[in-house]
Residue frames as a rotation matrix with the C-alpha (Angstrom) as fourth column:
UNK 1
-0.658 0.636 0.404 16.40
-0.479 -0.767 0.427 49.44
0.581 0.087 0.809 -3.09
UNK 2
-0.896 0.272 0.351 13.38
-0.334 0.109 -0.936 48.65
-0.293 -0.956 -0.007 -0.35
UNK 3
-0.598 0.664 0.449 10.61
0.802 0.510 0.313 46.52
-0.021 0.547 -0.837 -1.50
UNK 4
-0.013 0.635 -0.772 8.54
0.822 -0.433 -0.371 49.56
-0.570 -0.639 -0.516 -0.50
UNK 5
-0.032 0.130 -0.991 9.97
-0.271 -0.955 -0.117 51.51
-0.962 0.265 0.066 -3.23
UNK 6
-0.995 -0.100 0.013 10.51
-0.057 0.668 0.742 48.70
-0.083 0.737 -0.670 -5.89
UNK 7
-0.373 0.784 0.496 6.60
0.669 0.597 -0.442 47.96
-0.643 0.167 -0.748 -5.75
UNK 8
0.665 0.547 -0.508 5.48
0.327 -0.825 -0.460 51.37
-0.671 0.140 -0.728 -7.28
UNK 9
-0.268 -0.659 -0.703 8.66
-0.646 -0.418 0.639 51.45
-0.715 0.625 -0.314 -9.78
UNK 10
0.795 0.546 0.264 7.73
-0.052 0.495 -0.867 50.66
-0.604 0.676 0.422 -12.99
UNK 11
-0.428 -0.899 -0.090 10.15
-0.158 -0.024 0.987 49.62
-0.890 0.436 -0.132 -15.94
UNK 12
-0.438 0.450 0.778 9.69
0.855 0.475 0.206 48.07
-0.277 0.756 -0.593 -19.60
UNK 13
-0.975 -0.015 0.223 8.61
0.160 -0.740 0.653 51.81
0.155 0.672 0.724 -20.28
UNK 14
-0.395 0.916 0.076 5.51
0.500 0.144 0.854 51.65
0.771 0.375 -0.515 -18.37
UNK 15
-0.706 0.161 0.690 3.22
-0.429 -0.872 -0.235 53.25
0.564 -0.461 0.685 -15.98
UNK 16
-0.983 0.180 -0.022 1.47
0.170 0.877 -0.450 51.97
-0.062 -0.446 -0.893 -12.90
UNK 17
-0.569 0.821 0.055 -2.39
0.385 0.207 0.900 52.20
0.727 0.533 -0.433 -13.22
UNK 18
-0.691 0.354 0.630 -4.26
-0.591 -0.779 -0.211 54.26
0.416 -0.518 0.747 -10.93
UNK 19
-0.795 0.603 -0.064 -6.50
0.594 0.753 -0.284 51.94
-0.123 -0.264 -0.957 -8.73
UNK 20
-0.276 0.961 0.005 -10.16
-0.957 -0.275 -0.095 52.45
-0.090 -0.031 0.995 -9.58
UNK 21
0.272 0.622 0.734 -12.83
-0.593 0.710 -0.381 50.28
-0.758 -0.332 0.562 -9.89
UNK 22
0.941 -0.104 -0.321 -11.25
-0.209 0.566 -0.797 48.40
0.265 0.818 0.511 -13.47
UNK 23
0.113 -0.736 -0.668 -8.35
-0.394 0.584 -0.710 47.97
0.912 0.343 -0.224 -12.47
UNK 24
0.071 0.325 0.943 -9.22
-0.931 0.360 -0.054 46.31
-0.357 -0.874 0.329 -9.20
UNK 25
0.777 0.580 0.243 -11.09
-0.350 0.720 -0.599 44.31
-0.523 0.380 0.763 -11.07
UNK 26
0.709 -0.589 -0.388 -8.04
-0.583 -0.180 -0.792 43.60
0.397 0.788 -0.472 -13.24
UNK 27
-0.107 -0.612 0.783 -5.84
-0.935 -0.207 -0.289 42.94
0.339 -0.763 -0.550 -10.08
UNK 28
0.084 0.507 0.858 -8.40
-0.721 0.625 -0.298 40.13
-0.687 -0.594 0.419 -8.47
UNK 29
0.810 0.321 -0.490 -7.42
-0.572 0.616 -0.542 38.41
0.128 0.719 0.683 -11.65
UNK 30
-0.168 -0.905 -0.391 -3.90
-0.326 0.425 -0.844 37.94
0.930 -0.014 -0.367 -10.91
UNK 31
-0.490 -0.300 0.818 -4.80
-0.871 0.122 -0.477 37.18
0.043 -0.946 -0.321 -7.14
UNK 32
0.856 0.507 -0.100 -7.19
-0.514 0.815 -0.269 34.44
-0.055 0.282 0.958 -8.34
UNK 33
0.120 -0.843 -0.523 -4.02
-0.354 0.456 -0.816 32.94
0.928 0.284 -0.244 -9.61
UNK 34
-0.325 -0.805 0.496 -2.17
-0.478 -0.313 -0.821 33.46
0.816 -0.503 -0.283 -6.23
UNK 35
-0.088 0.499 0.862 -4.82
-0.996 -0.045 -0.075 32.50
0.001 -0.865 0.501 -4.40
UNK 36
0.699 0.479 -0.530 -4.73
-0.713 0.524 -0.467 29.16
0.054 0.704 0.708 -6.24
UNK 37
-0.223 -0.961 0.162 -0.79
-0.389 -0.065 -0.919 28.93
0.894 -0.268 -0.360 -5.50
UNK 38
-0.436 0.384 0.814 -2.24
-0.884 -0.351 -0.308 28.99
0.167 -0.854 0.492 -2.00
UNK 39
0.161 0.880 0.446 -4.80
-0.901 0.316 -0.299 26.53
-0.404 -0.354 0.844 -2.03
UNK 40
0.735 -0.059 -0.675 -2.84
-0.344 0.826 -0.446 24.17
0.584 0.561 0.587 -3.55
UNK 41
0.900 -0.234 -0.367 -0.61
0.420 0.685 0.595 23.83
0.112 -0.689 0.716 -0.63
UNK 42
-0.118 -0.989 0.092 2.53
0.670 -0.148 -0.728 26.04
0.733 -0.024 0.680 -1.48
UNK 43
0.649 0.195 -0.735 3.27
0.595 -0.732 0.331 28.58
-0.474 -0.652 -0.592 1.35
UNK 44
-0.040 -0.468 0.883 4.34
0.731 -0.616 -0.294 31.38
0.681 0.633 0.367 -0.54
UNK 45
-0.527 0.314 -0.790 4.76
0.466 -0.670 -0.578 34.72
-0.711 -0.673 0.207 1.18
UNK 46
0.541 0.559 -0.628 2.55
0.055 -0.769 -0.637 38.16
-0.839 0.310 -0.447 0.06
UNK 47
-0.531 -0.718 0.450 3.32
0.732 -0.121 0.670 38.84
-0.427 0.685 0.590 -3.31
UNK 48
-0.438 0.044 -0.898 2.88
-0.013 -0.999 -0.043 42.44
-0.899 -0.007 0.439 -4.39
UNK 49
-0.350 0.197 0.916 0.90
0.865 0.444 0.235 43.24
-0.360 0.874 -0.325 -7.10
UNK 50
-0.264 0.030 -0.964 0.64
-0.097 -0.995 -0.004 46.10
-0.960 0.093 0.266 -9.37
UNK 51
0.341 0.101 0.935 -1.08
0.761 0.554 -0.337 46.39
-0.552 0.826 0.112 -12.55
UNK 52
-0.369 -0.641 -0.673 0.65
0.127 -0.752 0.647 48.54
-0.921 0.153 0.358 -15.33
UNK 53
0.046 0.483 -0.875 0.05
-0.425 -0.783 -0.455 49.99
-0.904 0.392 0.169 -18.78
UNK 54
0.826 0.231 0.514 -0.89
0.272 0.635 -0.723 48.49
-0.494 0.737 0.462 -22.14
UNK 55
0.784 -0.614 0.093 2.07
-0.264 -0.466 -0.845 50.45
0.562 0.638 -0.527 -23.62
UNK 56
0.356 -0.777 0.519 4.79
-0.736 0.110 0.668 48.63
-0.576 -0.620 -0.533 -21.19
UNK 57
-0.011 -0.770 -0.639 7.17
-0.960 0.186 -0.208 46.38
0.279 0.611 -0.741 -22.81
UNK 58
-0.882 -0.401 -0.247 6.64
-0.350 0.909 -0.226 43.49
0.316 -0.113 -0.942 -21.48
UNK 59
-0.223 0.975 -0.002 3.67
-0.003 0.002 1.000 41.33
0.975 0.223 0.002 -20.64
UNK 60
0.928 0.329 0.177 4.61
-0.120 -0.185 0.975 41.19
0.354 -0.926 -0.132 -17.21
UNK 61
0.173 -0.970 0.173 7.42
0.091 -0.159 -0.983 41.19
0.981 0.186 0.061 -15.13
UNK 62
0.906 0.422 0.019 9.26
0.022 -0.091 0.996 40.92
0.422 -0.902 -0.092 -11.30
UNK 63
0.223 -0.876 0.428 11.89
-0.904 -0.350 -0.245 41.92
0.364 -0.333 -0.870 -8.90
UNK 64
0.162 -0.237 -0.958 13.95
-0.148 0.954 -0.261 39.13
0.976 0.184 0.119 -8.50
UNK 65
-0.182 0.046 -0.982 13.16
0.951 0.261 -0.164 37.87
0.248 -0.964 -0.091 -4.68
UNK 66
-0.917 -0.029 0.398 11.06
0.004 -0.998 -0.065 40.49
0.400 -0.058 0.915 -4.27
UNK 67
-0.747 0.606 0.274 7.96
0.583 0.795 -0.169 39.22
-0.320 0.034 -0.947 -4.04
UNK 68
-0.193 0.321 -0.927 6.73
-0.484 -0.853 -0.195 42.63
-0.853 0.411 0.320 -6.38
UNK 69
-0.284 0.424 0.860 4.64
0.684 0.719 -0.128 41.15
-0.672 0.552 -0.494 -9.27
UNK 70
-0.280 0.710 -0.646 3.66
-0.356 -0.702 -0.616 43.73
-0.891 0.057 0.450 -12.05
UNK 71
-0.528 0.467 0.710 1.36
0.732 0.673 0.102 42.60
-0.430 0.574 -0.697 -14.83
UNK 72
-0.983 -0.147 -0.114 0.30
0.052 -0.804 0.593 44.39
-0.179 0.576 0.797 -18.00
UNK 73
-0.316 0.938 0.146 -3.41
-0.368 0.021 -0.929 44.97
-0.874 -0.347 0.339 -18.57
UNK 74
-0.251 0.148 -0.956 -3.25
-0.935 0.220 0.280 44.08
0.252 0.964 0.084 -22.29
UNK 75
-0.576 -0.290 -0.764 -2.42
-0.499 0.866 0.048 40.32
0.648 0.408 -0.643 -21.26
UNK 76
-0.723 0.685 0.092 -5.54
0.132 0.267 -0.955 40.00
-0.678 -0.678 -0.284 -18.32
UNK 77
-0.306 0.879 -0.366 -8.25
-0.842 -0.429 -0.328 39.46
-0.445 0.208 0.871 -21.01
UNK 78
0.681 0.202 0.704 -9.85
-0.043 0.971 -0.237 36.54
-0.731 0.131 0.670 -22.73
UNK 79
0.789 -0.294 -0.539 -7.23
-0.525 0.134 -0.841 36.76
0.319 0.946 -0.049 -25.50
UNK 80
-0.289 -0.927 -0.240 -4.37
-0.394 0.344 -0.853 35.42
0.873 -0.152 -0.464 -23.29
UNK 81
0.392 0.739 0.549 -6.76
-0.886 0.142 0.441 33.63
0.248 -0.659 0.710 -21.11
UNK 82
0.948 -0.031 -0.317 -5.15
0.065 0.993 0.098 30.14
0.312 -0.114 0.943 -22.06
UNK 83
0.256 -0.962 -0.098 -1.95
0.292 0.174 -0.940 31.66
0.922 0.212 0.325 -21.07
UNK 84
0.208 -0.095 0.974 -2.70
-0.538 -0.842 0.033 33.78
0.817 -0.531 -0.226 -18.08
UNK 85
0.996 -0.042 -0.078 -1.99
0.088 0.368 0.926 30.95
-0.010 -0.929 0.370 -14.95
UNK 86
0.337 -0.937 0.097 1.63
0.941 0.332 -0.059 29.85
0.023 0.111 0.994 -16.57
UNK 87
0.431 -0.155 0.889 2.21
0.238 -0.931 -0.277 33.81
0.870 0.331 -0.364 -16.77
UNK 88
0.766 0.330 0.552 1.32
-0.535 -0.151 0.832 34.33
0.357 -0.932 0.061 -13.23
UNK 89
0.926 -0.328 0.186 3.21
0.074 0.640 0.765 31.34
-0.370 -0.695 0.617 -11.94
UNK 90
0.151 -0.988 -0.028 6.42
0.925 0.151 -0.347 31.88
0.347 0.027 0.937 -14.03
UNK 91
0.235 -0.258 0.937 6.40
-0.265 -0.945 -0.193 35.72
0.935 -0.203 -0.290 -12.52
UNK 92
0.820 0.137 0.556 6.02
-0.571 0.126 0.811 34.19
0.041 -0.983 0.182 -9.00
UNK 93
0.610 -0.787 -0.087 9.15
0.773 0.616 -0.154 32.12
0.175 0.027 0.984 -9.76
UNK 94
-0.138 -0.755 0.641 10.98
0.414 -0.632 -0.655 34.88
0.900 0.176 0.400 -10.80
UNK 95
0.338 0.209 0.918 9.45
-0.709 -0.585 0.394 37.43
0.619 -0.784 -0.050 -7.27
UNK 96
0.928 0.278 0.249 9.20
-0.358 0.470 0.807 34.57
0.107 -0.838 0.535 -4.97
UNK 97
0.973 -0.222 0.060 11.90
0.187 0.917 0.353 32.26
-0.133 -0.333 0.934 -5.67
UNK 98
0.405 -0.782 -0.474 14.43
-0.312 -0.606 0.732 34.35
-0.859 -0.148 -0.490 -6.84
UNK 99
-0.190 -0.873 0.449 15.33
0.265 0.395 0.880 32.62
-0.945 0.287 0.156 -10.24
UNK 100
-0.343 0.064 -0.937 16.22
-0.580 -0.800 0.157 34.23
-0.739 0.597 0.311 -13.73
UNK 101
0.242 0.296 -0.924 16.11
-0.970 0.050 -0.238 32.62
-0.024 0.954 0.299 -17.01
UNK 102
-0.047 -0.277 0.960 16.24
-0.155 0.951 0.267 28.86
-0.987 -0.137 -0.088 -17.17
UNK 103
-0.007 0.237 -0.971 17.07
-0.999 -0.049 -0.005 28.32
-0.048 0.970 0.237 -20.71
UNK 104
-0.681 0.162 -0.714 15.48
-0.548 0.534 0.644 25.19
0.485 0.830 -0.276 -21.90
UNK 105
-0.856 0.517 -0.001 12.57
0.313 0.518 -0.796 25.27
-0.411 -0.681 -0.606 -19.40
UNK 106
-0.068 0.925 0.374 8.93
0.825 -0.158 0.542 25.64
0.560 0.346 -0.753 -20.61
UNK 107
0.679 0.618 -0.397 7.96
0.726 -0.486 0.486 27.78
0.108 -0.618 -0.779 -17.84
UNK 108
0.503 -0.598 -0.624 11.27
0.193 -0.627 0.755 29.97
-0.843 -0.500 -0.200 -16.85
UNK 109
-0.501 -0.408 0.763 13.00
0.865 -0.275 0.420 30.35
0.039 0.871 0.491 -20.60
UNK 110
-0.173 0.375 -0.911 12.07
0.301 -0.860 -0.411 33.72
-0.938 -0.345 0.036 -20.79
UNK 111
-0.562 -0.097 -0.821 12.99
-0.728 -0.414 0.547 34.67
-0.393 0.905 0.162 -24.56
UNK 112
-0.955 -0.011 -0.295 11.19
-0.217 0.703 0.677 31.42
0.200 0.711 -0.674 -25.02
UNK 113
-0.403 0.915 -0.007 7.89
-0.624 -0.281 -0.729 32.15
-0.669 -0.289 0.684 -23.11
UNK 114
0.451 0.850 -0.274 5.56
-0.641 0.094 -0.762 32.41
-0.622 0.519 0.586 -26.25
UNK 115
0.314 0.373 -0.873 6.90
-0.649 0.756 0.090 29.51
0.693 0.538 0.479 -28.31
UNK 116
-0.739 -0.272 -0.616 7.45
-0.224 0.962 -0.156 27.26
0.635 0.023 -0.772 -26.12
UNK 117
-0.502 0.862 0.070 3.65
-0.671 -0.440 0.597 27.84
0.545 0.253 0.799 -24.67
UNK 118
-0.992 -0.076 -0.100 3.64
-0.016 0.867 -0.498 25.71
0.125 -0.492 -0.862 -21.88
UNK 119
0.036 0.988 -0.152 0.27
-0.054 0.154 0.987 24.15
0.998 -0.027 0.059 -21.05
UNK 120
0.687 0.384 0.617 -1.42
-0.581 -0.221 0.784 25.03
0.437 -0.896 0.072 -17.68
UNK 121
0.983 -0.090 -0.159 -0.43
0.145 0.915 0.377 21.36
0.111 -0.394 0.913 -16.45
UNK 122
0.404 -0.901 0.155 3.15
0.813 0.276 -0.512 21.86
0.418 0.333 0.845 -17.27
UNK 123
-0.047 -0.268 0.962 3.38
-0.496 -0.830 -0.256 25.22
0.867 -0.489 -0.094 -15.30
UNK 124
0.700 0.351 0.622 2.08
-0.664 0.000 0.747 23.79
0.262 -0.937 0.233 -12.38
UNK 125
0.900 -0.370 -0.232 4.09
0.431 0.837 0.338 20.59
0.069 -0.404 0.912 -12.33
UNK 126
0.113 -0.772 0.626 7.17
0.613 -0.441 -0.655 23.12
0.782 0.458 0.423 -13.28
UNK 127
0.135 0.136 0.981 6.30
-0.383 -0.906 0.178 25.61
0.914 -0.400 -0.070 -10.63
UNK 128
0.921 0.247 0.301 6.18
-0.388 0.510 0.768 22.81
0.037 -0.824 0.566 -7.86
UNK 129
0.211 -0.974 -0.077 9.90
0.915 0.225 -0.336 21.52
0.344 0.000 0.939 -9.07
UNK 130
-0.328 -0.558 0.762 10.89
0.193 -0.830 -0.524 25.35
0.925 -0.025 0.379 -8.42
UNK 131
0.731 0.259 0.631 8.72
-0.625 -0.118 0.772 25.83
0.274 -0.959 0.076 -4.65
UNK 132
0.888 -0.411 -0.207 10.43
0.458 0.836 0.303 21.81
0.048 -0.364 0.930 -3.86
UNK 133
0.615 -0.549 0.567 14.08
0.767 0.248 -0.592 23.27
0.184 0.799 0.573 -5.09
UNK 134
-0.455 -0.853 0.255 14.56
0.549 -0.494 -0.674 26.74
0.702 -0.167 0.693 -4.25
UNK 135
0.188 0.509 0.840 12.18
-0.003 -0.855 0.518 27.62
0.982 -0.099 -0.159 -1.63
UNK 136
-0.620 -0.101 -0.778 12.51
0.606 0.569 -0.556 27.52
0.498 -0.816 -0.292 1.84
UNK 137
0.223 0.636 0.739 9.37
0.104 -0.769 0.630 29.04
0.969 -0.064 -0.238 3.75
């Protein structure tokens, strides 16, 4: 399928969000992230971003080597604040770099996400083994 139609398909049972002015605002959170990615030196390409419904299945979620990023609105608030970079950056693994589950990694274990609860630090240093590893820009 064409990235062009993958961005705007939604799975996990959800629905993309109509852009208005909240979920802009919603949006500029995850690009904070990205933008962060950025400024820390990785050259990533564009990485699509869509924000879907509280009632999707997942807290977020991406097209492997796609660089198509969608992200539930439930998990962009201050309740999953201490979690929201390592989100971000293990979705950009999955869009950017192309890799699935890494079982017994903090950051890429998928089914293991929420207990193994990496800390910020550990995403980043995790995310920078995956740019070193499987990117090539």
């Amino acid at each position: 399928m064409k990235t062009k139609e993958l961005k705007n398909r939604v799975s996990f049972n959800g629905r993309l969000l109509d852009m208005s002015k909240d979920t802009y605002n919603l949006r500029r959170e995850v690009m904070k992230v990205l933008y962060e990615v950025k400024k820390r030196g990785y050259n990533i390409p564009r990485v699509e971003v869509r924000i879907v419904s509280k009632d999707t299945d997942a807290c977020a979620y991406a097209y492997l080597g796609k660089n198509i990023v969608h992200v539930n609105e439930t998990y962009i608030s201050d309740k999953y604040e201490s979690l929201f970079t390592q989100i971000i950056l293990h979705e950009v693994v999955h869009a950017v770099f192309g890799v699935g589950e890494v079982k017994n990694c903090k950051l890429m274990h998928c089914s293991q996400f929420w207990v193994n609860r990496p800390s910020e630090e550990t995403a980043w240093r995790l995310f920078n083994k995956y740019y070193v590893n499987h990117y090539k820009a």
